[in-house]
C-alpha positions in Angstrom: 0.0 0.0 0.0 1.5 2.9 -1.2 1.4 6.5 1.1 -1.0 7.8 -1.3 -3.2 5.0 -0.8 -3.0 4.8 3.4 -5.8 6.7 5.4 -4.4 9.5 8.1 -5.2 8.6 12.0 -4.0 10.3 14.9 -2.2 8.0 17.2 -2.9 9.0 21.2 -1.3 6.3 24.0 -3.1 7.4 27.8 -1.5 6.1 31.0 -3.4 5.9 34.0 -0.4 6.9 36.2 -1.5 5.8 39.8 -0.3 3.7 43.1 0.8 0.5 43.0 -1.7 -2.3 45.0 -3.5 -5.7 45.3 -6.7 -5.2 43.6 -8.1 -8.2 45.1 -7.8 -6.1 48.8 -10.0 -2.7 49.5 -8.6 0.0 48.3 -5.6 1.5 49.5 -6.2 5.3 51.4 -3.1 5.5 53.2 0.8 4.4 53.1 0.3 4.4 49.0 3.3 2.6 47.1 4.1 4.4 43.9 7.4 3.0 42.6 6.1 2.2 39.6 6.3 5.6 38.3 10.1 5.3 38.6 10.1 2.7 35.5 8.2 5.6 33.6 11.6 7.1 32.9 12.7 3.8 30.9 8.8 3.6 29.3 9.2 6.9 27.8 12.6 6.4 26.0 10.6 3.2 25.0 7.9 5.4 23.5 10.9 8.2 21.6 12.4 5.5 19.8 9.0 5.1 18.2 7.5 8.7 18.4 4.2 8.5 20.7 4.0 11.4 22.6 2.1 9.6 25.6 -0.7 11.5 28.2 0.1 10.5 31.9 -3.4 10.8 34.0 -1.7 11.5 37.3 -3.8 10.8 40.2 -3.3 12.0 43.4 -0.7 9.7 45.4 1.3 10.3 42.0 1.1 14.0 42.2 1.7 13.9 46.2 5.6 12.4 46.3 8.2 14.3 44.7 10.2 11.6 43.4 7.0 10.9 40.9 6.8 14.4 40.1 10.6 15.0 39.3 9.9 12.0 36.7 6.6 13.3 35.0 7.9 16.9 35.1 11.2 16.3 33.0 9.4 14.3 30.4 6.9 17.0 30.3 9.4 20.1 30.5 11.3 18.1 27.5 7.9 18.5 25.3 7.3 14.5 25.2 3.7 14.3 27.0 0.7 15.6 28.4 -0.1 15.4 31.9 -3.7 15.4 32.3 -5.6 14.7 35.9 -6.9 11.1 37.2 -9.1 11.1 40.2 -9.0 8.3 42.4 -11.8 9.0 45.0 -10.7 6.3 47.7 -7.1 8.3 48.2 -7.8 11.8 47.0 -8.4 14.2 49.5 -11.3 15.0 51.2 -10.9 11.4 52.7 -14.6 9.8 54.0 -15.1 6.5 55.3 -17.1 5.1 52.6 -14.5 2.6 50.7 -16.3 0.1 48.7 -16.8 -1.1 45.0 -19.4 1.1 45.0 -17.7 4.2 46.1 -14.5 3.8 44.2 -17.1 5.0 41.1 -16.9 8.8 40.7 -20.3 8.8 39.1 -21.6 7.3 42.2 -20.6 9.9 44.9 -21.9 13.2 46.2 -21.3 15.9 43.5 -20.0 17.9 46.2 -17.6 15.8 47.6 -16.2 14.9 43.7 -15.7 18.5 43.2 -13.6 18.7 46.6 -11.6 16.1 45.4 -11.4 17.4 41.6 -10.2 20.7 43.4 -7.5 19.4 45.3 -6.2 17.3 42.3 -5.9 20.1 39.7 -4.5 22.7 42.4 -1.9 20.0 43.2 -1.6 19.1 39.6 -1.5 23.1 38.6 1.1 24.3 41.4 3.4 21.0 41.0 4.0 21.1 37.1 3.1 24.7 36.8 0.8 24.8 33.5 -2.2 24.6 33.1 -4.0 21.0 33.2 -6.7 20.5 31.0 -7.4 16.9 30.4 -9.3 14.4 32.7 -10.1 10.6 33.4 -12.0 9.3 36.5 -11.0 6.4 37.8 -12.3 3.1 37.4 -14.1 5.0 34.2 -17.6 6.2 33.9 -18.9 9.8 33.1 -21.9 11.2 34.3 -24.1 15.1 33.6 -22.7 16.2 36.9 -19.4 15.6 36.8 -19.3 16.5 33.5 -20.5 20.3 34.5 -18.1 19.7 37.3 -14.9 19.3 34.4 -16.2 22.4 32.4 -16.3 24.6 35.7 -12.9 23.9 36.8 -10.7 24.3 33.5 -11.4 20.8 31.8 -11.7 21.1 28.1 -10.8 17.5 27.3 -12.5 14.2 29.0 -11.8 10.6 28.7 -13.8 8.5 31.1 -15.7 6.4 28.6 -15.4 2.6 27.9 -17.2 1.4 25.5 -19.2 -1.4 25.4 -18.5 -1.9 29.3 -20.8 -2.4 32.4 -21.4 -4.2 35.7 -23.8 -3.5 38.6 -22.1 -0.2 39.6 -21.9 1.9 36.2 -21.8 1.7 32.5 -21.0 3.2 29.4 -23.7 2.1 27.4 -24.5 3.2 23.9 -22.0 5.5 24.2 -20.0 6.9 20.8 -16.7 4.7 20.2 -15.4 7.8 17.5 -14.3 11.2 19.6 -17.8 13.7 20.1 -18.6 16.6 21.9 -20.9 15.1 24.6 -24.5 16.6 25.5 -24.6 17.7 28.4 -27.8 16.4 29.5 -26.5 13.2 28.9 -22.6 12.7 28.3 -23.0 9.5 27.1 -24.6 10.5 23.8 -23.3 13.0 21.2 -24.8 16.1 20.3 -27.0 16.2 17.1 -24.8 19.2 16.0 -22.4 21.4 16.6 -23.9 24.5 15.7 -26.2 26.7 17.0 -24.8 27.6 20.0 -24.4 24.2 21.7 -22.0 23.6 23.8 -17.9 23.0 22.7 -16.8 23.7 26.1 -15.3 19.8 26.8 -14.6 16.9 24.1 -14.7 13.1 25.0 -12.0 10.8 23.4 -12.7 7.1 24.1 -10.4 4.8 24.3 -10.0 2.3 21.4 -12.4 -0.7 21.7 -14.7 -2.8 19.2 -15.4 -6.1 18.1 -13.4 -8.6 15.1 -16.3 -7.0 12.7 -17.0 -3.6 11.6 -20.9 -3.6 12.7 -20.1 -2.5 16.0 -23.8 -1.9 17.2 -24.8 -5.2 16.0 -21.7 -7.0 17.6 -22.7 -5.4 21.1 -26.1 -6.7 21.2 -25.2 -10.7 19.9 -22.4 -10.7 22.9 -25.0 -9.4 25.1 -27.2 -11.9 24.7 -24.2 -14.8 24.4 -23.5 -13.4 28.0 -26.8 -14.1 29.6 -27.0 -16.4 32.4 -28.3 -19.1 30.2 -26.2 -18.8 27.3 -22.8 -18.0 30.1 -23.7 -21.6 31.6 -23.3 -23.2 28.5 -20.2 -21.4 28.1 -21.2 -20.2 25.1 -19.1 -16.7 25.2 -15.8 -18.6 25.5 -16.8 -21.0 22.7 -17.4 -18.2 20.2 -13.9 -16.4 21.3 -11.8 -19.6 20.9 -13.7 -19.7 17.2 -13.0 -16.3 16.6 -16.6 -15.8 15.6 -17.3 -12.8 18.1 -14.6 -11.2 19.9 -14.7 -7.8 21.7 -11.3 -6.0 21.7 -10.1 -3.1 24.1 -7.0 -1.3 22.4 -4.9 -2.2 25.9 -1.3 -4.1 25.6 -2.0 -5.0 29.1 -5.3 -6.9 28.5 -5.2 -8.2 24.9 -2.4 -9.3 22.7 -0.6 -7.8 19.7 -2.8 -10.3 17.1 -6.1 -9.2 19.0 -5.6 -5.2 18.7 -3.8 -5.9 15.1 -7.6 -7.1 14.4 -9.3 -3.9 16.1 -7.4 -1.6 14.2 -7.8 -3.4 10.8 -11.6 -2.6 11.5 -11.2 0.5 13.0 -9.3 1.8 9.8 -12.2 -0.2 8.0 -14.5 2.0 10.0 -12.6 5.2 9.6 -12.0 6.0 12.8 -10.2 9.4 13.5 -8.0 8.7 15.9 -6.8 5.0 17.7 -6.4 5.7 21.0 -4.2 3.3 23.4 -4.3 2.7 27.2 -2.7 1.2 29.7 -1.3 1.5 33.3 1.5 3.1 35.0 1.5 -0.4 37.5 1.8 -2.6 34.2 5.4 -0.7 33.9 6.6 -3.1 36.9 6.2 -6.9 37.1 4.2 -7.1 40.7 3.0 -10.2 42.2 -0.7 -9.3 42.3 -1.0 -8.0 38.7 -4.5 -8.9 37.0 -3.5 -8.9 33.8 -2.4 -11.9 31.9 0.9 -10.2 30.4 4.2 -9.6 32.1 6.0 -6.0 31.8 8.4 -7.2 28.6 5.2 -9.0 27.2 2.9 -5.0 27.2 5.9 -3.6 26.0 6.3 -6.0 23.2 2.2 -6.1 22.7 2.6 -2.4 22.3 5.4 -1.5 19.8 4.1 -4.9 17.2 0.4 -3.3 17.2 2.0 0.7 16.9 4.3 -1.0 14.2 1.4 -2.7 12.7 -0.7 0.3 12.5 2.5 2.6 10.9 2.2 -0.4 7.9 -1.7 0.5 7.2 -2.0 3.9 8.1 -0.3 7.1 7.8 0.1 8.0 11.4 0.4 11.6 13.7 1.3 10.4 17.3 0.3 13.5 19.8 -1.5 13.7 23.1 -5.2 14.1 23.6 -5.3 17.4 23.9 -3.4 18.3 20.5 -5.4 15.3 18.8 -9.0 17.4 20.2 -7.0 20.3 18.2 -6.5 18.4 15.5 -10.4 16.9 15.3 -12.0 20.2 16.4 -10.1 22.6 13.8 -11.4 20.0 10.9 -14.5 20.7 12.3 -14.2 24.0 12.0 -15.1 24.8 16.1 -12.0 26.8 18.1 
């Protein structure tokens, strides 16, 4: 395939940059380990040799020891990344006693209390790399009408807390656009109509990468839906169809799939003409730990990553930049400053 003949996609790689823990224990809200932001340094001369330009959602324990700054802060002062905010309600600041599954969703807490916490993140953010921050994740994902106000209020002009095509009992991001959108506000999980006429372009969503091994995404959602019922999930019937390769969904993530399964995504997400391919993965996958659940070791992500971005540079001409530059990018085309 000639250059001529490749499509353009923007190439954007977000780190959840956070503490270090067993996620089979509550969560941690005191004594946080983050030594894993240490093997950042090495990840990021990992991610010059191939050009990404990675976004580092720094949570709060992150943004709180020195030592992680000092990291962050010289790969940011040497123009190689973004450092956008990640809020992990059970360890940022206000501190209440509530520390459950339940909890440890953003969408799920007092709007007051987020925006105590989403006010001590960004001034620590803002006073420790002295810039402006202007990108957001929650943690554990999910987006919500409140918080969403909450992110335009206080300076936040790009969000990416959706996950497509996930849910359990506490949250979910269904129906929600897999392509970047400017979000209604009424409802963030749903694009506005338009974008003219005075409606909002105050924040833009990016979504992480994540589809199915076909291009009729919609379609795709509702069959594993109802191969995931309780009668279909006795007869195992979602594991027989991904071991046939008949249905697979796909999140773009080194961490959670391998370099053949996001080779597949992409090849349908250029099919699909997707904008932008988005990567994620995080800043606790940089470390091999004894309590990692995910089924790759550190050399494995690594390796998972640089085959699929290598892949990708073979089918598409690519422009690697963070999310805020690729919400520049998508918004110019669009014509909306």
């Amino acid at each position: 395939m000639t250059m001529q003949n490749k499509p353009s996609v923007l190439f954007v790689l977000s780190v959840d940059t956070e503490e270090e823990w067993d996620w089979t224990t509550e969560f941690p809200q005191h004594n946080l380990q983050v030594e894993n932001v240490q093997a950042i340094e090495g990840f990021q001369h990992e991610c010059n040799s191939i050009g990404i330009r990675p976004t580092y959602f720094a949570d709060y324990p992150v943004v709180n020891n020195p030592q992680s700054v000092e990291v962050l802060k010289s790969i940011d002062q040497a123009g190689q990344c973004e450092i956008g905010a990640h809020l992990h309600p059970w360890c940022n600041p206000p501190i209440k006693s509530g520390n459950d599954e339940f909890a440890s969703h953003v969408v799920n807490l007092p709007v007051n209390l987020v925006e105590q916490k989403l006010v001590n993140l960004l001034d620590k953010l803002r006073a420790s790399f002295e810039q402006d921050i202007c990108s957001f994740r929650t943690g554990r994902w999910g987006i919500n009408s409140e918080v969403m106000e909450l992110l335009i209020k206080h300076g936040i002009r790009v969000d990416s807390s959706v996950y497509p095509f996930y849910r359990n009992k506490y949250f979910n991001c269904d129906g929600a656009p897999v392509e970047p959108y400017w979000p209604d506000l009424s409802d963030p999980l749903k694009a506005q109509s338009t974008q003219l006429n005075g409606l909002q372009s105050s924040i833009y969503e990016i979504p992480v990468s994540a589809g199915f091994n076909h291009t009729q995404f919609a379609l795709c959602e509702k069959i594993y839906r109802l191969s995931t019922t309780r009668a279909l999930s006795f007869l195992r019937v979602p594991g027989i169809i991904w071991q046939l390769k008949l249905l697979r969904k796909i999140y773009l993530s080194p961490e959670l799939s391998s370099a053949a399964d996001m080779k597949t995504l992409i090849k349908v997400l250029l099919k699909r003409k997707a904008p932008v391919i988005h990567m994620n993965l995080h800043s606790s996958s940089l470390i091999d730990l004894p309590y990692n659940n995910h089924p790759f070791t550190r050399e494995q992500i690594l390796e998972n990553m640089k085959k699929t971005v290598g892949y990708l540079q073979e089918h598409a001409n690519v422009t690697f930049c963070t999310i805020s530059e690729a919400k520049e990018i998508l918004t110019q085309k669009q014509g909306v400053q």
